[in-house]
C-alpha positions in Angstrom: -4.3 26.7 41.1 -5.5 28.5 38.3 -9.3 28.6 37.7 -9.7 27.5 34.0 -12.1 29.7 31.7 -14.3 26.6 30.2 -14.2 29.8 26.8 -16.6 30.1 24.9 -19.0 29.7 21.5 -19.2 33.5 19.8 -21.4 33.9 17.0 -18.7 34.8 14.5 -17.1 31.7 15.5 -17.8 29.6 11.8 -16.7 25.8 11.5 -14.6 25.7 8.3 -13.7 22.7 5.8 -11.0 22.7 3.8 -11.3 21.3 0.2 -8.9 22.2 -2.6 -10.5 22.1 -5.8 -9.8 19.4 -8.2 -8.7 22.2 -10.9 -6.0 23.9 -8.0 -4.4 19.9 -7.7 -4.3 19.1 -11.5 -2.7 22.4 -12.2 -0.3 21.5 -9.8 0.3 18.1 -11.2 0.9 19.0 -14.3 3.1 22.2 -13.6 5.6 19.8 -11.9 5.8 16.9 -14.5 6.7 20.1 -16.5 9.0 20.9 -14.6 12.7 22.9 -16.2 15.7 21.3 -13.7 18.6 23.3 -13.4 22.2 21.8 -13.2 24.2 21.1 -10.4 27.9 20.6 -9.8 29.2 16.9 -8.8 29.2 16.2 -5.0 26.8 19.0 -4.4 25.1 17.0 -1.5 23.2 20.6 0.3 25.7 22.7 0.1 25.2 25.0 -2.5 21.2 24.7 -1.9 18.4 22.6 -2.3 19.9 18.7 -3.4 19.1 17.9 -7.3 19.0 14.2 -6.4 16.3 14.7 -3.6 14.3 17.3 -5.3 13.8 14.6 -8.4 12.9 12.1 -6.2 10.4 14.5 -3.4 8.9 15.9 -6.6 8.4 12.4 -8.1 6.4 11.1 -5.0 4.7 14.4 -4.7 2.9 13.6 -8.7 2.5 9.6 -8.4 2.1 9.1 -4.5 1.3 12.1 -2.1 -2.0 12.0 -1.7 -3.5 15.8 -0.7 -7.0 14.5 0.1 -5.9 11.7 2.8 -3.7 14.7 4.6 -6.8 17.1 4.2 -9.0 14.5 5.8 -6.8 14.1 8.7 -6.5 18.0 9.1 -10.5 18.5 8.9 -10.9 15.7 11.6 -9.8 18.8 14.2 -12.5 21.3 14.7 -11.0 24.2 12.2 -13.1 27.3 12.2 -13.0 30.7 10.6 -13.3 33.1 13.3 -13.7 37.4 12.5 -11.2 40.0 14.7 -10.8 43.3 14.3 -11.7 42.7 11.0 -9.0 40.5 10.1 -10.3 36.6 9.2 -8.2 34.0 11.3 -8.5 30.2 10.3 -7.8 28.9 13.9 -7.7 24.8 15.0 -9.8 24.6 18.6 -9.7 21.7 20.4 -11.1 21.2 23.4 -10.1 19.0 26.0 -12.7 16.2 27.8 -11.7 17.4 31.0 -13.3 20.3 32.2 -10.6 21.6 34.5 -8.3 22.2 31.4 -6.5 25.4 30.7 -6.3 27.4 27.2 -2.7 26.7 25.4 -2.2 28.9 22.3 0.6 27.6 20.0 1.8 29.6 17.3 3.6 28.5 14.5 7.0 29.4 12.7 8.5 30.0 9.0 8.2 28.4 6.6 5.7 26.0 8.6 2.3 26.4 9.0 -0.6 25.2 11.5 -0.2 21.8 10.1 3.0 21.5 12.5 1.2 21.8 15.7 -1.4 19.4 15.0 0.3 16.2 16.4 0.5 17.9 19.7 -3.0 18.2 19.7 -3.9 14.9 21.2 -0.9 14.7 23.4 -2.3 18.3 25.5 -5.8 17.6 25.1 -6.2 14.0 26.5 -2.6 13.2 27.9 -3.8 10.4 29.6 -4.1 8.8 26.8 -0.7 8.7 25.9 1.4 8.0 29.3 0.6 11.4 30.8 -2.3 13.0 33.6 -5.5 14.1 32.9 -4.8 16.7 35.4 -2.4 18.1 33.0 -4.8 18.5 29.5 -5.1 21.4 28.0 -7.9 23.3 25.3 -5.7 23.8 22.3 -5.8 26.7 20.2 -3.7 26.9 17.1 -4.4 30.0 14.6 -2.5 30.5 11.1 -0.6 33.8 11.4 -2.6 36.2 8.9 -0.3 35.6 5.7 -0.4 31.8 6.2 -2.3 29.2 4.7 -6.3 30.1 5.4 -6.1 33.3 7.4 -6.6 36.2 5.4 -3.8 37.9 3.5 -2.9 41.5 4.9 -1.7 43.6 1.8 -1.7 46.6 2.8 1.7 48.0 4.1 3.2 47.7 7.6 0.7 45.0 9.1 3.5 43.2 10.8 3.8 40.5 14.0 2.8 43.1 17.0 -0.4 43.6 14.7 -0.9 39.8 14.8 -0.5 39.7 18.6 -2.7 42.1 19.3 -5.0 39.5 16.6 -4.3 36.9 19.4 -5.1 38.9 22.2 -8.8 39.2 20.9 -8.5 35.7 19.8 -8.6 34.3 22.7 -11.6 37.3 24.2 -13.4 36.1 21.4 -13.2 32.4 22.3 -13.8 33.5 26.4 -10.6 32.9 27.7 -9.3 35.3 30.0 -5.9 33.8 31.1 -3.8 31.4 29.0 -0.8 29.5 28.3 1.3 29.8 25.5 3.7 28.4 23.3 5.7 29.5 20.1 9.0 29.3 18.5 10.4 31.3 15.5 8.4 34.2 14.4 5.6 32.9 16.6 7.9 34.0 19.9 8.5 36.9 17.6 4.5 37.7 17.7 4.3 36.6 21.3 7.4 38.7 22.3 4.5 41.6 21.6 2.0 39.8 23.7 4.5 39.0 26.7 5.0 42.8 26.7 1.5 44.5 26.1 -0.6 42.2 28.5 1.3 39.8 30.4 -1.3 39.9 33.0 -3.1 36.9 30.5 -0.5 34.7 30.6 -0.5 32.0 32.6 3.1 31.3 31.3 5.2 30.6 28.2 7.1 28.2 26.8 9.3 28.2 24.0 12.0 25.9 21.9 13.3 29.7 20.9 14.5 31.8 24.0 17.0 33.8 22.0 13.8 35.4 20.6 13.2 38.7 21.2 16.6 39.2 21.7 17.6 41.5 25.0 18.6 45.0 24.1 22.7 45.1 24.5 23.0 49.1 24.0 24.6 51.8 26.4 23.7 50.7 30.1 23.7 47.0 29.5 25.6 44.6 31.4 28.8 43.6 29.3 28.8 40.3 27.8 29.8 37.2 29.7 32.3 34.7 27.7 29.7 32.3 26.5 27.4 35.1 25.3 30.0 36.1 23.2 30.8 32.6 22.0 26.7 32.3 21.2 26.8 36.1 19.6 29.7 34.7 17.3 28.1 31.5 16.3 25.0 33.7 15.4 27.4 35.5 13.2 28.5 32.7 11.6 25.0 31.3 10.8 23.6 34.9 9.5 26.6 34.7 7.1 26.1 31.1 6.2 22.4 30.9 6.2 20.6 34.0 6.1 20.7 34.6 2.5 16.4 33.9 3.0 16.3 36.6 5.3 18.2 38.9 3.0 16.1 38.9 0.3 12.9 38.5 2.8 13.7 41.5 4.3 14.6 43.8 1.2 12.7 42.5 -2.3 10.6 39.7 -1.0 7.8 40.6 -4.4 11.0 39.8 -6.5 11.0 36.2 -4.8 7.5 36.0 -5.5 6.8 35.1 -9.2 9.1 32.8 -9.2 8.1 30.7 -5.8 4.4 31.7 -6.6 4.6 30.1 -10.1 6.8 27.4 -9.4 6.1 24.2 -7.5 9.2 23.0 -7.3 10.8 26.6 -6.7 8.5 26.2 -4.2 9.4 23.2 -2.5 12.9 24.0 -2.9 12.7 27.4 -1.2 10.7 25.8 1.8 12.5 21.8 1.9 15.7 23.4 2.1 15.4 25.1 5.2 13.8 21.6 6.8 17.1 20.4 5.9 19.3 23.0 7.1 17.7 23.6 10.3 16.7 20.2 11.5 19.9 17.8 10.3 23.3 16.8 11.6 26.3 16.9 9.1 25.6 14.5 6.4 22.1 13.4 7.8 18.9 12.1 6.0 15.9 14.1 6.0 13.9 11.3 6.1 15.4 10.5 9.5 13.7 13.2 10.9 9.9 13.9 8.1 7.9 11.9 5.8 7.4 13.0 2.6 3.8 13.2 3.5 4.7 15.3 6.1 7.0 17.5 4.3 4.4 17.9 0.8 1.4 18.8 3.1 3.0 21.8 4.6 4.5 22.9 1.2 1.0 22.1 -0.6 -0.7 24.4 1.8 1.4 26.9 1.3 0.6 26.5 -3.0 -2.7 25.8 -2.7 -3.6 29.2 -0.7 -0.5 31.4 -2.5 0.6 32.5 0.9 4.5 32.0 0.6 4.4 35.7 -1.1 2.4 36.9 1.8 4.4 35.2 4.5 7.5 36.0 3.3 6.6 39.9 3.3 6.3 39.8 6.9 9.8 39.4 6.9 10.3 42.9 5.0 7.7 44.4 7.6 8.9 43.5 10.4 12.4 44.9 9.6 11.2 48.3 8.7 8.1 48.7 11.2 9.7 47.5 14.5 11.1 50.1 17.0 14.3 49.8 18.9 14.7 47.7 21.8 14.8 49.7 25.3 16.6 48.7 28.0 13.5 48.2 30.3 11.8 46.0 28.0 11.7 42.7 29.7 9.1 39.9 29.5 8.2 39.4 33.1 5.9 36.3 32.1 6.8 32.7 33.7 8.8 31.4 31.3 9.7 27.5 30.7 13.0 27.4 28.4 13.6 24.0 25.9 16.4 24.0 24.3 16.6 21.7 21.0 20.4 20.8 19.0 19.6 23.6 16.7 22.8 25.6 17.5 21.5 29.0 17.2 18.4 28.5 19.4 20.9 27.7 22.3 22.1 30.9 24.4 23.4 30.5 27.7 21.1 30.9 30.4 22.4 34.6 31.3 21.7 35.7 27.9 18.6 34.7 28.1 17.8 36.1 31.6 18.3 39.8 30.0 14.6 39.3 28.5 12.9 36.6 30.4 13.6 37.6 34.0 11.2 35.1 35.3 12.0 31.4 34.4 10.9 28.6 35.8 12.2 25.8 33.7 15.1 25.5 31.9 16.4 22.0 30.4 17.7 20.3 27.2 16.3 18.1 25.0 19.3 16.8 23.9 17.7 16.0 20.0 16.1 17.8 17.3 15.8 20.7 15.4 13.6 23.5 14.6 10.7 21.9 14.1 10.4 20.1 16.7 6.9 19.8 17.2 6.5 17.5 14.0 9.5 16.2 14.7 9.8 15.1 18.1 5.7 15.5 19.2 5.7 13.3 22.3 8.8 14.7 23.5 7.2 18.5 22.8 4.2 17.7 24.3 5.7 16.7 27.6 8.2 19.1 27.8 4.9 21.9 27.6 3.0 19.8 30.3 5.4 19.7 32.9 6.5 23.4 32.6 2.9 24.1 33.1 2.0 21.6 36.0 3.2 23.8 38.9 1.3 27.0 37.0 -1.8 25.5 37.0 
């Protein structure tokens, strides 16, 4: 059994509120009732983009009926604090659990998410017992917004990218006197912890992910050749990076071009972020309120207008394509790793694909539902999928 660290209080540890000022919320308001539409071609539904007919009707609710200050309340009822590393400020969510043989679990978000997606897991680790599960299986929950994101400082000067935000992590969670942890990320959070795996996985206590094709194995000179369903997967990939990586394009190469507009615009805004939630999380001809309330849905794109970050966050993008190094053939993540798979077709290699990074995993299965964002999506089914990976690791 693993002997949890019960972490600590440090002095640069600060509890933080978040209030938006009434001036940032009534600027917003009134940008979007002024609001320029463009046109859209008949039968449009998503394919060419954002949907008009949705956009009128998310942006309506967002002026007459979202209310920001019920969603902040519920945010400040976690235990938010501003917390000093390396110089860099982090705004990190610390939970701890009421039983004191829990174990740390950092969970780190994804694009274009925010903290705000982890939170309903909170509960569901912390006191499981409360909601079907074992005590014996509760975890202290850490949740820090990548630096970029919502209210961790904004890096801005050039080639800060993710392994520079796990090395953030690493003396995270020294700061908060944990020596060993468990983790959890998808998207460009496994992207950060792919660093972390790598440079000290003598921390982990394991990791979990909803995104094993992330880092992706190195496929060079020397590597075994590719099995029939890895070259099904590497086709499909194709396919989707055609289809639906125009984001990452210009993410990648111009993201200050993106910026005035999606900084200036609200609804640009929304549309930019929304759109994705769409794409990533729906079947053919789905309902995106089958899956998010528009309270859930405005609160994450608020965030990101309230505290400018989607220039910020989106640059990340642009470093991490021209600060990372190649892929060697040695580089493996040697970690215990516990493998989810959601319906999101891209985030569903075969096993053997997988096995070229992660040569350690313990747990493998299907959730057979969901998307992308699964943890606001499907919470109780996320929650339990982490606790039982990490029962036998304990």
């Amino acid at each position: 059994m693993t002997k949890p660290n019960p972490g600590a209080d440090p002095t640069n540890l600060t509890p933080f509120t978040i209030k938006i000022s009434n001036e940032t919320l009534d600027d917003l308001r009134g940008r979007l009732k002024a609001s320029r539409w463009p046109d859209e071609v008949e039968d449009a539904g998503w394919n060419y983009g954002a949907n008009l007919s949705y956009m009128r009707g998310l942006v309506d609710y967002w002026i007459n009926d979202f209310d920001w200050r019920k969603q902040e309340e519920r945010i400040n009822s976690f235990n938010n604090y501003r917390i000093e590393v390396d110089g860099v400020g982090l705004h990190v969510i610390h939970q701890k659990s009421s039983n004191p043989n829990a174990i740390p679990i950092l969970l780190t978000h994804g694009w274009p998410s925010s903290f705000y997606e982890m939170l309903n897991l909170v509960p569901l680790l912390t006191n499981p017992e409360h909601f079907g599960g074992d005590s014996t299986d509760s975890f202290d929950v850490i949740i820090p917004s990548i630096p970029g994101y919502a209210f961790s400082d904004v890096p801005t000067k050039p080639g800060f990218h993710y392994g520079n935000t796990a090395d953030l992590w690493a003396g995270l969670m020294t700061s908060l006197g944990y020596d060993r942890f468990a983790a959890h990320a998808y998207d460009v959070g496994a992207t950060i912890m792919s660093f972390l795996l790598r440079r000290c996985p003598e921390r982990l206590i394991g990791y979990h992910t909803t995104a094993p094709d992330n880092p992706a194995p190195y496929l060079g000179v020397g590597s075994e050749p590719l099995s029939r369903d890895e070259q099904t997967y590497l086709r499909q990939t194709d396919l989707w990076d055609i289809e639906e990586g125009g984001y990452m394009a210009l993410q990648t190469t111009r993201p200050q071009t993106l910026g005035y507009g999606l900084n200036d615009s609200p609804v640009g805004l929304a549309a930019w972020i929304v759109e994705k939630w769409y794409a990533w999380t729906e079947p053919p001809n789905g309902e995106l309120g089958d899956h998010f309330t528009m309270d859930q849905l405005l609160t994450n794109v608020t965030l990101y207008w309230a505290t400018q970050t989607i220039n910020s966050a989106n640059r990340l993008y642009f470093e991490r394509a021209h600060n990372f190094w190649p892929i060697g053939r040695d580089e493996t993540i040697d970690v215990p790793t516990g493998v989810t798979r959601t319906m999101h077709a891209v985030e569903r290699p075969p096993r053997e694909y997988v096995e070229r990074t992660f040569t350690d995993i313990r747990g493998w299965e299907d959730f057979g539902c969901g998307g992308h964002f699964m943890a606001l999506e499907e919470p109780q089914l996320m929650a339990q999928a982490i606790r039982q990976f990490f029962h036998p690791l304990r």
